[in-house]
C-alpha positions in Angstrom: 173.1 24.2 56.8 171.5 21.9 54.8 170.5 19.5 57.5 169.2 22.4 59.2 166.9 23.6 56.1 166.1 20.2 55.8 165.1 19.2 59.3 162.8 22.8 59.0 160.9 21.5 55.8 160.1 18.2 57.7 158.6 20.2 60.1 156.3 22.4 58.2 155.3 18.8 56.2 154.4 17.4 59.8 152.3 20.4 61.0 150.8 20.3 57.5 149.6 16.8 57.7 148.9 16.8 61.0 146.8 20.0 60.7 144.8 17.9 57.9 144.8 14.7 59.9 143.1 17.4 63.2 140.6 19.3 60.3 139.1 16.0 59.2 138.8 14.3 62.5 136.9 17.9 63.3 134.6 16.9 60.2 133.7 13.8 61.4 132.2 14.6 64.8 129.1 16.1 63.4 126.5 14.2 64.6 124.5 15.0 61.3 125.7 17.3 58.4 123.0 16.4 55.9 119.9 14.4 55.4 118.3 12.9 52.7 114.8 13.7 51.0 113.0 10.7 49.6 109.9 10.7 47.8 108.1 7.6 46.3 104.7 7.4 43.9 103.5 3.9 44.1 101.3 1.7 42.3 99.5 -1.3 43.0 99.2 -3.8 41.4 100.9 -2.7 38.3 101.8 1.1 36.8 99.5 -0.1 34.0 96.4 -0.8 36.0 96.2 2.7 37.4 97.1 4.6 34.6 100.9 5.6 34.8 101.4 4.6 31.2 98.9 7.8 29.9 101.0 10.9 28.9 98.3 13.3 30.5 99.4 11.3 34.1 101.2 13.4 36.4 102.7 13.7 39.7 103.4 17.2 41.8 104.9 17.3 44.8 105.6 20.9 47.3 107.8 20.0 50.4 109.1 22.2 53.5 111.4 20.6 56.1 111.8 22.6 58.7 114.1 21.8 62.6 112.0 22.5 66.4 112.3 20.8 69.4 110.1 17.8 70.8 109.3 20.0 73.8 108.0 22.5 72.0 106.1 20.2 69.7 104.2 18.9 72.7 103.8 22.5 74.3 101.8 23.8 71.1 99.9 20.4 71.1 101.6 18.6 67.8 103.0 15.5 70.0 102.4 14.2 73.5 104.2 11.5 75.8 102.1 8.3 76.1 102.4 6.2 78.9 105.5 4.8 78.3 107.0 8.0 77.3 107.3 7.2 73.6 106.7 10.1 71.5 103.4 10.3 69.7 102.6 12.8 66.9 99.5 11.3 65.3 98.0 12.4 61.9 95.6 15.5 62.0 92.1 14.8 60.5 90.5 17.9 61.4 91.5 20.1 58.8 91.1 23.6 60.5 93.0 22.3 63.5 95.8 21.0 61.0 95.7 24.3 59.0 96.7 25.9 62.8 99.2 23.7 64.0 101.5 24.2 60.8 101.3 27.7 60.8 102.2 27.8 64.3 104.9 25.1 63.9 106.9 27.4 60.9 106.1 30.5 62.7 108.6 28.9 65.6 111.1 27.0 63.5 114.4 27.2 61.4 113.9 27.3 57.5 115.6 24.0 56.5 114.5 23.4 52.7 111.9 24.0 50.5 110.5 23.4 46.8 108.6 21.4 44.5 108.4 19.3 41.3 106.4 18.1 39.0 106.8 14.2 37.0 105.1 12.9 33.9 106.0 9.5 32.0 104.9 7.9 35.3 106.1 4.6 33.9 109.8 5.7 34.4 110.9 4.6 38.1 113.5 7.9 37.8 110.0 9.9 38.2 108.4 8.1 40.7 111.5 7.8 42.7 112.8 10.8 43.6 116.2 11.7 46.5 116.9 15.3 47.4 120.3 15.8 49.2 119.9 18.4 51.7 123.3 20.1 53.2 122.6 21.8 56.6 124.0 25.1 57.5 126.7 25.4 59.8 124.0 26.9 62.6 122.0 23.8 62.1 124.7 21.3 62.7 125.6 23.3 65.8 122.0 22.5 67.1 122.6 19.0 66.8 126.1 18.6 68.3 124.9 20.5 71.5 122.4 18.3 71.4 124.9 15.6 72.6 125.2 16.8 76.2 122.3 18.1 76.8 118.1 17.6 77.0 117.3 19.4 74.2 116.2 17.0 71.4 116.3 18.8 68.0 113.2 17.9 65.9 112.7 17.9 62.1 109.6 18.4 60.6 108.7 17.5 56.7 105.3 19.1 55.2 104.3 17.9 52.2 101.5 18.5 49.4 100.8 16.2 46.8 98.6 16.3 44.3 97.8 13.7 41.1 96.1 12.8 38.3 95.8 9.4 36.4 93.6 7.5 33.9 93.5 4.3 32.5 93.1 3.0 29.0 90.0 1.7 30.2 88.6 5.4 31.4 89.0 4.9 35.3 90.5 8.1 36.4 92.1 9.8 39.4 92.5 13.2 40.6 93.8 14.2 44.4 95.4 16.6 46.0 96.7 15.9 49.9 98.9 17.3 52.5 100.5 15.9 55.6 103.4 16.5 57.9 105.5 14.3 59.9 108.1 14.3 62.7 111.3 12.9 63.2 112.9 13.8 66.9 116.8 13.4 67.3 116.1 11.3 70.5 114.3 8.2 71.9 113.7 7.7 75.8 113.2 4.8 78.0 109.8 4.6 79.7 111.8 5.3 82.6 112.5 8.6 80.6 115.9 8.2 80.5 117.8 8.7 77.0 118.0 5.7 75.0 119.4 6.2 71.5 119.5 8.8 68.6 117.0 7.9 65.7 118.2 7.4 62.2 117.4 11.1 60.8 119.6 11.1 57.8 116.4 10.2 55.6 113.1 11.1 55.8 110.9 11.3 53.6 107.0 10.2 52.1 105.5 7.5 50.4 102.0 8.2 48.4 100.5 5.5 46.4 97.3 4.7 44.3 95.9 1.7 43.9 93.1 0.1 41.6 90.2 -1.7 43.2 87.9 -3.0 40.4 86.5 0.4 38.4 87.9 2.8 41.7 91.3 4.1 41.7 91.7 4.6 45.3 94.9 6.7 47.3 97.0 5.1 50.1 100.0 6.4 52.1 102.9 4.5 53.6 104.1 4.9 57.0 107.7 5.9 56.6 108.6 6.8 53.0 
């Protein structure tokens, strides 16, 4: 009897364990789970020269990631296919034009994330350097695991407005406000328009810098983040 109640118990052990063992191999098929917000304020040449050591100085920022497809980014006119195929979604310099294509763009996408903030004490990397951890929903991953096997190509897109102030101890100041959006497609193609790879979506994010250029405090942006 006790053999048998023991042999029992070494069973329910092994399911247990092997129900754990079946959970977390389940966990780590997810293509993507959760991306990475990263947000940068730069100066050049030093955080002195442009003002970041003033207490009025500030930096806001107001984000909105949302998830679409590259086929419907190209059928409202956001992206197009170049030559080679590559995926293009330049920036938009006509404002009214702009104004349209992200209204449209949120009108036909999943809500991913949205907020703002607001740093001072500029000369503190902590506040010019900032990483939001977003955890997708369980719909969200779903889109992305399809994905796999099939020609859908699940697109994020970040919107972003920024807006700054800054003045020397010399008086040279600087007040801006800008917005942007950017694109980051699951997918990369061959010219041949075959699929090639997955991108690296797991961060995204955007890089805004000021830099001082004589008595002119003048903005920049970097490409990526």
């Amino acid at each position: 009897m006790k053999d048998l109640t023991s042999y029992f118990v070494g069973c329910l052990i092994l399911i247990s364990l092997l129900t754990t063992f079946s959970s977390a191999q389940e966990a780590t098929e997810n293509l993507l789970e959760k991306v990475s917000l990263n947000f940068s304020f730069v100066a050049e040449p030093t955080a002195e020269s442009v003002g970041f050591n003033n207490p009025k100085s500030y930096w806001n920022l107001e984000y909105e990631l949302v998830l679409t497809d590259s086929s419907t980014l190209e059928k409202i006119g956001r992206c197009y296919r170049n030559e080679e195929y590559k995926f293009i979604c330049p920036l938009q310099t006509n404002k009214k034009l702009a104004k349209k294509l992200s209204k449209k763009i949120r009108q036909i996408s999943i809500p991913i994330a949205k907020s703002k903030f607001k740093k001072k004490e500029l000369l503190s990397e902590a506040n010019r350097d900032v990483v939001i951890p977003i955890q997708l929903s369980s719909e969200v991953i779903d889109i992305f695991n399809k994905a796999v096997n099939s020609d859908n190509n699940p697109t994020f897109v970040l919107f972003v407005k920024t807006k700054a102030f800054t003045r020397t101890s010399d008086k040279v100041k600087f007040k801006k406000k800008l917005s942007s959006n950017r694109v980051y497609p699951l997918k990369f193609y061959r010219s041949d328009k075959t699929f090639d790879n997955f991108w690296n979506i797991k961060n995204l994010g955007y890089s805004f810098g000021v830099r001082r250029e004589g008595n002119i405090i003048k903005e920049f942006v970097i490409i990526g983040y």
